[in-house]
C-alpha positions in Angstrom: -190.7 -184.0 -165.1 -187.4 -183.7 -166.9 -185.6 -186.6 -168.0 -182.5 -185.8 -166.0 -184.1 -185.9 -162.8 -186.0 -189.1 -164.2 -182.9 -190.6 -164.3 -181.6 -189.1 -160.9 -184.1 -191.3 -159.3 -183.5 -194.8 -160.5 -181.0 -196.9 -159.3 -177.4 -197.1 -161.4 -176.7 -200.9 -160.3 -172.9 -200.1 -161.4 -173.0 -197.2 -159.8 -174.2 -198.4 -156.6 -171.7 -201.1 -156.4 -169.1 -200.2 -158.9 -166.7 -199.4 -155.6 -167.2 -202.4 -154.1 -164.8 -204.4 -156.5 -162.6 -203.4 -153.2 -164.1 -206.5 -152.3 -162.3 -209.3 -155.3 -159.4 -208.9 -153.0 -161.2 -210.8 -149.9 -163.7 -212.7 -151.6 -162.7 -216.0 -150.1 -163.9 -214.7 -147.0 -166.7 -212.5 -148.8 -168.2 -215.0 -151.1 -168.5 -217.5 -148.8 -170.6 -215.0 -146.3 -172.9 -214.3 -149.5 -173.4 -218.1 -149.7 -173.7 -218.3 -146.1 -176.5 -215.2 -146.4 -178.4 -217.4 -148.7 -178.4 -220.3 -146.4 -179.6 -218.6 -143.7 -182.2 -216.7 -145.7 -183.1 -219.9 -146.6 -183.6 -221.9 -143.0 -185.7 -218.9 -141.9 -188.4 -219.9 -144.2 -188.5 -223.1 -141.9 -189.8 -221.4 -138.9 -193.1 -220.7 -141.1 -193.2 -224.1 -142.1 -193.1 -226.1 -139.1 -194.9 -223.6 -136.7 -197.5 -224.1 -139.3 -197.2 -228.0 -138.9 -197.3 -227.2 -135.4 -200.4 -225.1 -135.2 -202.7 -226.8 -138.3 -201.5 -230.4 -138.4 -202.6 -231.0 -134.6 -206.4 -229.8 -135.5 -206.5 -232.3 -138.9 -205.1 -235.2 -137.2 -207.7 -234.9 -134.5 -210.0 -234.2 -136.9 -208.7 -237.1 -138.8 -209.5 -240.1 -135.6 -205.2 -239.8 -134.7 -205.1 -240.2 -130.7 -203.7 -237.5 -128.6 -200.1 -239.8 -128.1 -199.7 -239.8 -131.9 -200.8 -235.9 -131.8 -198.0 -235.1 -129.2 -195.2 -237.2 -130.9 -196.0 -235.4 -133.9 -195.4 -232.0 -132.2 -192.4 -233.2 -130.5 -191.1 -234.3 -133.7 -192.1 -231.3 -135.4 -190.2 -229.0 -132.4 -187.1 -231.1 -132.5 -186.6 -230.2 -135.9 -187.4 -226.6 -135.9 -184.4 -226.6 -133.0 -182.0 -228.0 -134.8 -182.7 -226.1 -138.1 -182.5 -222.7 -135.9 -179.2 -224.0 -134.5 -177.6 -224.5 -138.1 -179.2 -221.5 -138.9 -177.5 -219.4 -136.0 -174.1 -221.3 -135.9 -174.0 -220.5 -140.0 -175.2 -217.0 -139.3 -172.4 -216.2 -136.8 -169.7 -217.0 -138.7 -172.0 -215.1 -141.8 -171.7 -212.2 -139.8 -168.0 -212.2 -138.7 -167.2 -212.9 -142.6 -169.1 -210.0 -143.8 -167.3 -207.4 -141.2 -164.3 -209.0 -141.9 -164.0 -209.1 -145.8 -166.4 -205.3 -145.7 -164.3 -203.4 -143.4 -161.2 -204.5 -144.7 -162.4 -203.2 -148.9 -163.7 -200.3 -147.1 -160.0 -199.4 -145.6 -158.6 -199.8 -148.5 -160.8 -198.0 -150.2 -160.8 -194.9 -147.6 -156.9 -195.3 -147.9 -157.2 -194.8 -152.0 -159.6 -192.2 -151.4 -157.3 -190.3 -149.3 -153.9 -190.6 -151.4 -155.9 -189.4 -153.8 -157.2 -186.6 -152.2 -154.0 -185.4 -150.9 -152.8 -184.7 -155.2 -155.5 -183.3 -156.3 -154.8 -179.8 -157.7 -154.9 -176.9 -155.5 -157.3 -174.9 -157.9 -160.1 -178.3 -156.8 -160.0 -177.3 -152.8 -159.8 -174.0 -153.5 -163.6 -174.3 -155.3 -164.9 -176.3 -151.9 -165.5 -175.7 -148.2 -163.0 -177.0 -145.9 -166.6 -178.7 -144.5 -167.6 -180.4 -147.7 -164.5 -182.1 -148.4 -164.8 -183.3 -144.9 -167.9 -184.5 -145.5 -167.2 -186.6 -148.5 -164.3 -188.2 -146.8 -166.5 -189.2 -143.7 -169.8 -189.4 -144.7 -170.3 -190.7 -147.9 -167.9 -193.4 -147.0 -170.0 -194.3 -144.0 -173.0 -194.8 -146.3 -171.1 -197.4 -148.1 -170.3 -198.6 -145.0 -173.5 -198.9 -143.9 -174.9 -200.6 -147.3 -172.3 -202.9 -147.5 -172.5 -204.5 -143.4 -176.3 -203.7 -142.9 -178.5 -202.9 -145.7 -176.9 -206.1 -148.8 -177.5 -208.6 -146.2 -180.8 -207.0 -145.4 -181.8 -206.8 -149.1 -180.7 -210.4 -149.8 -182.2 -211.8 -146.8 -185.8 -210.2 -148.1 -185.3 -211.3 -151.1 -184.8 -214.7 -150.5 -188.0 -214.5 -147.7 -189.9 -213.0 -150.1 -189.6 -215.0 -153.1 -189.3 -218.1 -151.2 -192.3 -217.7 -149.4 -194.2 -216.8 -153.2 -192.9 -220.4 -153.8 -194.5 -222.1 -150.7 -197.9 -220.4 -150.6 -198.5 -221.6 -154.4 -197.7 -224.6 -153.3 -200.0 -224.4 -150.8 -202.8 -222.9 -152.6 -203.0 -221.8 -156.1 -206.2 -220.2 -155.7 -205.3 -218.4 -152.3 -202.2 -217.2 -154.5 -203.3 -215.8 -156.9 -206.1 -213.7 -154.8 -203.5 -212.2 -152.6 -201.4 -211.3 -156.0 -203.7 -209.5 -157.6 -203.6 -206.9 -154.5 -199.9 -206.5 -154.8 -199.7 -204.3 -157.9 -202.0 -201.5 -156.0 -199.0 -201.7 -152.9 -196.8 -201.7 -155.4 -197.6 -198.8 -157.0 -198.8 -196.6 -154.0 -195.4 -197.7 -152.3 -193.6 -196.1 -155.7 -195.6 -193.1 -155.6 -195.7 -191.7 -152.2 -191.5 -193.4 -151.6 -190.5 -190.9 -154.4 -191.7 -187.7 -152.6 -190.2 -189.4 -149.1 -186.6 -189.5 -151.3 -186.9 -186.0 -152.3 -187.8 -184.6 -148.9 -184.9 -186.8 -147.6 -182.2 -185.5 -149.9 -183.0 -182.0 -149.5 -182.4 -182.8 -145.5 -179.8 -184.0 -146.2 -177.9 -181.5 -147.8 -179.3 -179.2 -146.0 -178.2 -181.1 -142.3 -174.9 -181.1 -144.1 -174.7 -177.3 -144.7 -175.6 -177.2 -140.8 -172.6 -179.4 -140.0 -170.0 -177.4 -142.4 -171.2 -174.0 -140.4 -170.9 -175.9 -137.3 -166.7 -177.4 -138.8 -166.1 -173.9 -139.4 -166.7 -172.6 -136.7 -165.2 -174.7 -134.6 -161.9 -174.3 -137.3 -161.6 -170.5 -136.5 -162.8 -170.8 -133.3 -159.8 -168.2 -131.8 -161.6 -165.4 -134.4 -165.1 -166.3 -133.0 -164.1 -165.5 -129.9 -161.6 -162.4 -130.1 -165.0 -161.0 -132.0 -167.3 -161.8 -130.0 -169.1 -163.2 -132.4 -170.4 -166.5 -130.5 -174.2 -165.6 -130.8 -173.2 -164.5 -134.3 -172.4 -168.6 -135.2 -175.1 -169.9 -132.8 -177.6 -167.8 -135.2 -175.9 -169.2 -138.1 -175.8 -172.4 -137.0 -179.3 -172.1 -136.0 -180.7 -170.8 -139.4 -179.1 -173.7 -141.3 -181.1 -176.4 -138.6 -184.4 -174.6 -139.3 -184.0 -175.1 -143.1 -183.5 -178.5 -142.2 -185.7 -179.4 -139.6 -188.6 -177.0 -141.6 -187.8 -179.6 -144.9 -187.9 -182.4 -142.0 -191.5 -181.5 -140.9 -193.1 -180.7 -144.2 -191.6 -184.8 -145.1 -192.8 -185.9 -142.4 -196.6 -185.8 -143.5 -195.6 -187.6 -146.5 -193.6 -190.3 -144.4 -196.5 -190.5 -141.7 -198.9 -190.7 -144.7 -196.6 -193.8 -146.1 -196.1 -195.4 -142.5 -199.6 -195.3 -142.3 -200.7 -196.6 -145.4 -197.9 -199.9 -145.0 -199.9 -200.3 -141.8 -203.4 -200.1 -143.5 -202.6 -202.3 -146.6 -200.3 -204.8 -145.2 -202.7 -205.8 -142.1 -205.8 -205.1 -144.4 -204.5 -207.2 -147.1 -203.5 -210.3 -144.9 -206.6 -209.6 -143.2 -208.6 -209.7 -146.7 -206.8 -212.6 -147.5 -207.9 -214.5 -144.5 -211.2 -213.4 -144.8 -210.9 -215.3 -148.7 -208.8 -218.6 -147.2 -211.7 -218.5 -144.3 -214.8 -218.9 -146.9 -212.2 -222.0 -148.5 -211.7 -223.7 -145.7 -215.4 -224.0 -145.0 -216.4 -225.0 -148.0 -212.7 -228.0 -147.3 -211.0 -226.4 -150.7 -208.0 -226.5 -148.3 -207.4 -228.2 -145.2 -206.4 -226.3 -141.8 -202.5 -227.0 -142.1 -202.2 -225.4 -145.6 -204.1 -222.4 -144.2 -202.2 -221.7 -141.4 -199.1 -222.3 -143.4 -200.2 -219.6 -146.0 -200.9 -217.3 -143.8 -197.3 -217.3 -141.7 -196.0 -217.2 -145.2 -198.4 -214.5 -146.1 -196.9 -212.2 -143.4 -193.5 -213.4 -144.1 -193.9 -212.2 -147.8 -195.7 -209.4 -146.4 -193.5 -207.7 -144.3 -189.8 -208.7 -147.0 -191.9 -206.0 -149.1 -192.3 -203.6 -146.8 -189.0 -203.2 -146.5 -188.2 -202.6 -150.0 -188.7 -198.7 -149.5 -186.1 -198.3 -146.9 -183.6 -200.6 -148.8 -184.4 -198.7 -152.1 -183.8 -195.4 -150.1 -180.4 -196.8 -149.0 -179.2 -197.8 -152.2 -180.1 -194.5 -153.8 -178.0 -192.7 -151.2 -175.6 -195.4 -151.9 -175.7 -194.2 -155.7 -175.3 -190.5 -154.5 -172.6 -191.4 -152.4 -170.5 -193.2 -154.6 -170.6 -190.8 -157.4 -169.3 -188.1 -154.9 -166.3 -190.3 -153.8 -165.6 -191.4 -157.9 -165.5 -188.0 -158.7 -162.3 -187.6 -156.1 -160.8 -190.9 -157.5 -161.3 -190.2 -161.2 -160.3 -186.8 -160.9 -157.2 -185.8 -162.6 -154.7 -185.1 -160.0 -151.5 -183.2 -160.0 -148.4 -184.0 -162.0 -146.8 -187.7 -160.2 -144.1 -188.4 -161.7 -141.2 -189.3 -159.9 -138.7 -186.9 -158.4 -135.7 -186.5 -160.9 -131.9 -187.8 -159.9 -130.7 -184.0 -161.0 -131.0 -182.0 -157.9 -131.7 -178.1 -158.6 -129.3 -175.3 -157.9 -131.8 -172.7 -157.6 -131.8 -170.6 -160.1 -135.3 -168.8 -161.3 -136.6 -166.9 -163.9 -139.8 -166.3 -165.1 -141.0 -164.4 -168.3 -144.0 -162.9 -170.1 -146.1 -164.5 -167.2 -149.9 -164.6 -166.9 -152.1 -166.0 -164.7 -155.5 -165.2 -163.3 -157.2 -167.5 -160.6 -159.6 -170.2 -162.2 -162.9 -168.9 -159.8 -162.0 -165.3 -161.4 -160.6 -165.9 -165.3 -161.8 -162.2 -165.9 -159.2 -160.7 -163.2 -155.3 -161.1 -164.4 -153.1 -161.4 -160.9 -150.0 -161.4 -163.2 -150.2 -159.6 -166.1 -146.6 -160.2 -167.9 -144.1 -160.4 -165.3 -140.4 -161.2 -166.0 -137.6 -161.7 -163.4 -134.4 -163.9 -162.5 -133.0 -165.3 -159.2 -129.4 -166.7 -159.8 -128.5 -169.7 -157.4 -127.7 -168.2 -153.9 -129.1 -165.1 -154.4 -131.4 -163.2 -151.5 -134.5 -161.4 -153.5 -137.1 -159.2 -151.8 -140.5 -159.1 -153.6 -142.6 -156.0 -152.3 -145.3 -154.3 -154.0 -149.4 -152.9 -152.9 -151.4 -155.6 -151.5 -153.2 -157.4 -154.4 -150.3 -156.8 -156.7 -149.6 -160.8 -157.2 -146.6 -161.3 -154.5 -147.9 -164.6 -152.8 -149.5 -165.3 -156.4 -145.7 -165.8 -157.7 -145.0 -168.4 -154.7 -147.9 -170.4 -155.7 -146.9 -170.5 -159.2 -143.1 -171.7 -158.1 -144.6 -174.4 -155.9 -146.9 -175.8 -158.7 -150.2 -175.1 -157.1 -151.6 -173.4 -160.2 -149.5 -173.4 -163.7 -149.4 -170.0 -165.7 -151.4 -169.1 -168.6 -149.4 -167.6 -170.5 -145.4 -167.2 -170.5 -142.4 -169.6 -169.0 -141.4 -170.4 -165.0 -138.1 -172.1 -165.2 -135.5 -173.5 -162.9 -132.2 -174.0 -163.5 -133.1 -172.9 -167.4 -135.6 -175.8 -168.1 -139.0 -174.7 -168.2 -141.5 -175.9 -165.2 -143.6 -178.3 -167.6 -140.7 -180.7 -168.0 -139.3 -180.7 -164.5 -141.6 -183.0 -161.8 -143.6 -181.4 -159.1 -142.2 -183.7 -156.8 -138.5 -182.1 -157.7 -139.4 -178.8 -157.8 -141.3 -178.5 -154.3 -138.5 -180.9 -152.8 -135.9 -178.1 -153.7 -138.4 -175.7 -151.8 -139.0 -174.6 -147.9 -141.9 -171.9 -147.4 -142.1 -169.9 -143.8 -145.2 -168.0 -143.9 -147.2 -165.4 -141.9 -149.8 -167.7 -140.4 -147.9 -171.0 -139.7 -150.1 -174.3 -139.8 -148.6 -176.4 -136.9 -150.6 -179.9 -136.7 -151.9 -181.1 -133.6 -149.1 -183.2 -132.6 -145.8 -182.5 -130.5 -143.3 -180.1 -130.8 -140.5 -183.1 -132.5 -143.9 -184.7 -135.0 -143.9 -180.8 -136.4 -140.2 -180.1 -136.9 -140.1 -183.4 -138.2 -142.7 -183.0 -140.6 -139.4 -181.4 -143.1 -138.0 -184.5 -143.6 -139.4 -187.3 -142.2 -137.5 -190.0 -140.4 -134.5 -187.7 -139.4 -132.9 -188.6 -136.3 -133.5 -187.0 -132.4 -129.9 -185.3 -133.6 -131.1 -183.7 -136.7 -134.3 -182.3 -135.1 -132.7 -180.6 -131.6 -130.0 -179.2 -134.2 -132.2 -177.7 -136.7 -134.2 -176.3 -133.2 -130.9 -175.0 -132.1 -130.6 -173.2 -135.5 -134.1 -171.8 -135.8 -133.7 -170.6 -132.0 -136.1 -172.9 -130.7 -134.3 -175.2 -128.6 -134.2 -173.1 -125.5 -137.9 -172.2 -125.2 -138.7 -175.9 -126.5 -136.4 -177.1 -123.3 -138.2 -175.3 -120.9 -141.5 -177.5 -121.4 -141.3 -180.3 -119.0 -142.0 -182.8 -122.3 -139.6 -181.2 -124.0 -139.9 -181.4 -127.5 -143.1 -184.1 -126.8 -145.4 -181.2 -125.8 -147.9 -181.1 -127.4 -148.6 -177.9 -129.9 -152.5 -178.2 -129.5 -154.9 -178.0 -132.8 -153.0 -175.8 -135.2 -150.6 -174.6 -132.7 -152.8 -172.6 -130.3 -150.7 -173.3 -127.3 -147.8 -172.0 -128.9 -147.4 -167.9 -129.3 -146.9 -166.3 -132.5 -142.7 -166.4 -132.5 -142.8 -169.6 -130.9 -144.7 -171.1 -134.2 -142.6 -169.5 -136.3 -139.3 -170.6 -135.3 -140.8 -174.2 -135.3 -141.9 -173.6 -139.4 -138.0 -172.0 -139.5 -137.1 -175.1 -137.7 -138.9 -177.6 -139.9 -137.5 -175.6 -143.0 -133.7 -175.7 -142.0 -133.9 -179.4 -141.5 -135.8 -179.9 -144.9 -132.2 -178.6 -146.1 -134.0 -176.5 -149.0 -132.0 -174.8 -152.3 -134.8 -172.4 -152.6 -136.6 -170.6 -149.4 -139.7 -168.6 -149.8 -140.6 -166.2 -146.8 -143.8 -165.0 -147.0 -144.2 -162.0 -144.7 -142.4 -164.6 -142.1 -141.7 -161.6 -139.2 -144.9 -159.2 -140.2 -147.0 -160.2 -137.2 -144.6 -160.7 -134.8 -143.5 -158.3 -131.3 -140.1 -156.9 -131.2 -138.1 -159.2 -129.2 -140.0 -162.3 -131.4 -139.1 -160.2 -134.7 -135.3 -160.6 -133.5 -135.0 -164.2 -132.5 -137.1 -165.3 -136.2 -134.8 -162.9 -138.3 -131.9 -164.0 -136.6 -133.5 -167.9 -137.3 -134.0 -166.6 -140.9 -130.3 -165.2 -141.7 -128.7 -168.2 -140.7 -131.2 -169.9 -142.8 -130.6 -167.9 -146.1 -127.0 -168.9 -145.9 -126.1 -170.1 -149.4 -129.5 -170.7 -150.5 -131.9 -168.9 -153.0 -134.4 -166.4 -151.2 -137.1 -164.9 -152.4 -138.9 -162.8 -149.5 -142.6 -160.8 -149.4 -141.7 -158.7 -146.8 -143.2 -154.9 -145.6 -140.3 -154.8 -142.7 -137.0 -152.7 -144.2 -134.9 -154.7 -142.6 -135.4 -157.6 -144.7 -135.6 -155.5 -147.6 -132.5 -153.6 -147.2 -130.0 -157.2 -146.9 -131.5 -158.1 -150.2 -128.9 -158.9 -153.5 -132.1 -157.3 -155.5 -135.5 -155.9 -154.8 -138.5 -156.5 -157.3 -141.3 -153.9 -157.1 -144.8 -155.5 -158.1 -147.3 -153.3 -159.6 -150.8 -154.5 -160.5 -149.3 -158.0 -161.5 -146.3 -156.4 -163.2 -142.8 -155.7 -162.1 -142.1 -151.9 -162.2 -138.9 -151.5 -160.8 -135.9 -154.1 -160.3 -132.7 -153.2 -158.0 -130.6 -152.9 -155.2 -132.6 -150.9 -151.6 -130.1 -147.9 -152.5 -130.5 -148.2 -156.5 -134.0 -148.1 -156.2 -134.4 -145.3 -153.4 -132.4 -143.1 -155.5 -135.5 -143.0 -157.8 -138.3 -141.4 -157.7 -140.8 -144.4 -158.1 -142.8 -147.2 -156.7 -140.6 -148.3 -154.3 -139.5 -144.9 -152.9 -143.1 -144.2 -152.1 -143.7 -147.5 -150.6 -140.4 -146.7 -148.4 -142.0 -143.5 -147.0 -145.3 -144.2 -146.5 -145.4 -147.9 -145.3 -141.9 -149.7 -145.0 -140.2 -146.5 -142.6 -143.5 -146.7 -140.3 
């Protein structure tokens, strides 16, 4: 077995809880719970004790001459106090229990809200390498494992704990002899518990996964549910869907032998071994090497002890998932994220240039996008950016917005390079419209809004009114608190658009990048975005991927991208009156 996977399976204690130092900021409400754990951990080892003084002590005082009105004051005695020390036991273990919700939930939200600001700035290039599904899934699930550690399986494992070794302590004292016998089985549980737990982890990890690979078909689905449908392609997903539960439920049934083989064994060996054991205490107590009350305590200890260590699997099972867990969500928080600096005073004007750039995707180093382009945008100016699919137009607009930094040559605004200006600048001089708008699920004012948040009922209609939204907006009976449905779906195409238009005219940008903003749209929709997107240019820098002419035509200056570098630069009748790129792209695509 390799050493790596040796190491896989033990248990990292600062691993496991390393996050929990969420905790330090609740502790007078969470250390007093632990304490309170330990109390009541404690009192349960009376309920042995005196329904062993109930059962044995009877017999030996009868035994002993003691009439039968000594014999029941005993047991009322004996009952009385068993009461009362289950009373403590629950009024302490109620206000154990709130504590523990209390000081555990609380960690836990601030550690889901830490988890989430910091998985909102990670770098583009780090979601881009990930499902949409397993990012969910470390968000929700692993942080529900912690969860569930923290409320259910702690208190469980220090409850054991203290039955366990408490009750070591009281069958000694009880009997050394008795003891010791019953110890000497323990290593052979022990070890068969260790052996035949490892294979149970491994078949329950690659379940799992596997479960979660079901669940991020199933997310996906459900994501692009509009192109399921317009393909027809519903028994398409319920295949998929069903292909990824056979893996799991196949890896389910072949662990299942081992885990029947383990429940069964736990069975076996914990009855056989008390049974073993009384079988031993039996032959002493005949031969009056220990009278009945010690034996009947032993043996409610016995089980006691006997069933804290059966439990050990599923607690050590928890915690390794706990391990897995926690190294899934430190890997988001210790990640480097994106550039946070605060946004600068100095405002930008707009001006862009780029030169000698390079950049190819991080998933595809061998494949250059941008192989050397060079261009400037003064402040103001209107610039169309046209060019063959796959020639590194939208690649540009992911570079100006800081998503992905070049590797080679300079973007600068304003003449300073990128590197010394803050994302947070840069992108708050910036306002994208693009082909497939991303409305969130909320109303109609929450999206609009969304370009600067906070602005008043004023700002929003106005910036409707400007995008040519407000009349078709008005004519829902909520007004601008319908609601837009998941990613806009009860909005049509133009509809969605003039809201991104509207969201970008009251974000007040210096810089506006249209990204094939009318391409998919009908006629009448084309005309009432365009007309949203001239009045939107006004006075601010425009750089536009567009295929329409139109757009093209209005442009200061055209650049014409060719396999990631700009082959021709000019006006729509500068560049026409050559025969190059751009003339071909006129007649064959642009004029259609």
């Amino acid at each position: 077995m390799p050493e790596t996977e040796k190491k896989s399976r033990r248990i990292d204690w600062k691993k496991t809880f390393g996050l929990y130092s969420y905790l330090g900021k609740y502790r007078k409400i969470f250390i007093p719970s632990v304490i309170a754990l330990f109390v009541t951990g404690g009192l349960s080892l009376a309920f042995p004790y005196y329904l062993g003084s109930l059962i044995g002590s009877p017999q030996d005082a009868m035994q002993g001459g003691a009439n039968l009105a000594e014999v029941s004051e005993k047991i009322n005695k004996v009952v009385s106090t068993l009461l009362i020390i289950l009373a403590i036991q629950a009024f302490v273990a109620y206000w154990r229990v709130r504590g523990f919700i209390k000081a555990g939930e609380s960690a836990l939200c601030d550690l889901r809200q830490d988890v989430f600001a910091r998985l909102v700035r990670l770098p583009m290039p780090w979601f881009m390498e990930r499902r949409t599904g397993e990012v969910g899934s470390r968000f929700s699930a692993d942080l529900a494992i912690l969860q569930e550690t923290l409320i259910t399986t702690v208190p469980q494992m220090v409850r054991q704990s203290v039955t366990f070794f408490g009750g070591l302590i009281f069958i000694f004292i009880f009997s050394v002899k008795l003891s010791l016998f019953m110890l000497a089985m323990i290593p052979v549980v022990v070890l068969v518990v260790a052996i035949v737990g490892r294979k149970i982890r491994r078949w329950s990890k690659d379940a799992q996964d596997q479960l979660a690979q079901s669940n991020i078909v199933a997310e996906e689905a459900v994501q692009g549910i509009a192109d399921v449908k317009a393909y027809s392609n519903e028994e398409f997903e319920e295949d998929r869907y069903r292909g990824a539960l056979d893996l799991f439920l196949g890896t389910v049934i072949k662990g299942s032998k081992a885990r029947a083989m383990f429940v069964s064994f736990i069975i076996f060996i914990l009855f056989g071994t008390i049974s073993v054991v009384v079988w031993f205490g039996a032959g002493m107590l005949a031969k009056k090497q220990i009278d009945s009350e010690d034996f009947t305590h032993f043996i409610l200890f016995s089980i006691f002890v006997g069933a804290s260590l059966g439990s050990l699997p599923d607690i050590m099972s928890q915690l390794q998932k706990t391990q897995g867990a926690t190294e899934r969500i430190r890997e988001i928080l210790n990640h480097e994220i994106e550039d946070d600096r605060e946004e600068s005073g100095a405002a930008l004007t707009g001006a862009i240039a780029a030169k000698d750039l390079v950049f190819a995707y991080p998933s595809r180093k061998e494949t250059r996008v941008l192989n050397g382009v060079d261009f400037e945008v003064s402040a103001g100016e209107r610039v169309a950016i046209v060019g063959p699919s796959g020639a590194g137009k939208s690649t540009i607009f992911s570079l100006l917005l800081g998503f992905y930094e070049g590797d080679e040559g300079i973007v600068s605004f304003d003449g300073k390079s990128a590197g010394e200006i803050p994302v947070a600048t840069r992108r708050s001089a910036m306002a994208v419209v693009p082909q497939e708008v991303l409305l969130f699920g909320g109303t109609i004012r929450e999206n609009i809004e969304y370009g600067r948040p906070g602005a008043s009922e004023e700002e929003i209609i106005d910036a409707a009114r400007k995008a040519n939204a407000h009349d078709f907006i008005d004519e829902f009976p909520e007004g601008y608190d319908a609601m837009v449905g998941p990613r806009g779906v009860k909005l049509s195409g133009g509809q969605r658009q003039r809201i991104a238009i509207a969201r970008a005219v009251l974000a007040d940008p210096k810089i506006l990048l249209l990204d094939e903003a009318t391409s998919a749209l009908d006629s009448e929709s084309e005309r009432l975005v365009q007309e949203a997107l001239d009045e939107l240019m006004k006075g601010r820098t425009s750089l536009i991927i567009a295929h329409r002419l139109g757009t093209v035509k209005s442009a200061d200056k055209i650049l014409v991208l060719k396999e990631g570098k700009v082959v021709e630069a000019g006006s729509h009748s500068d560049l026409m009156a050559k025969d190059g790129t751009y003339r071909l792209l006129a007649e064959t695509q642009l004029l259609n």
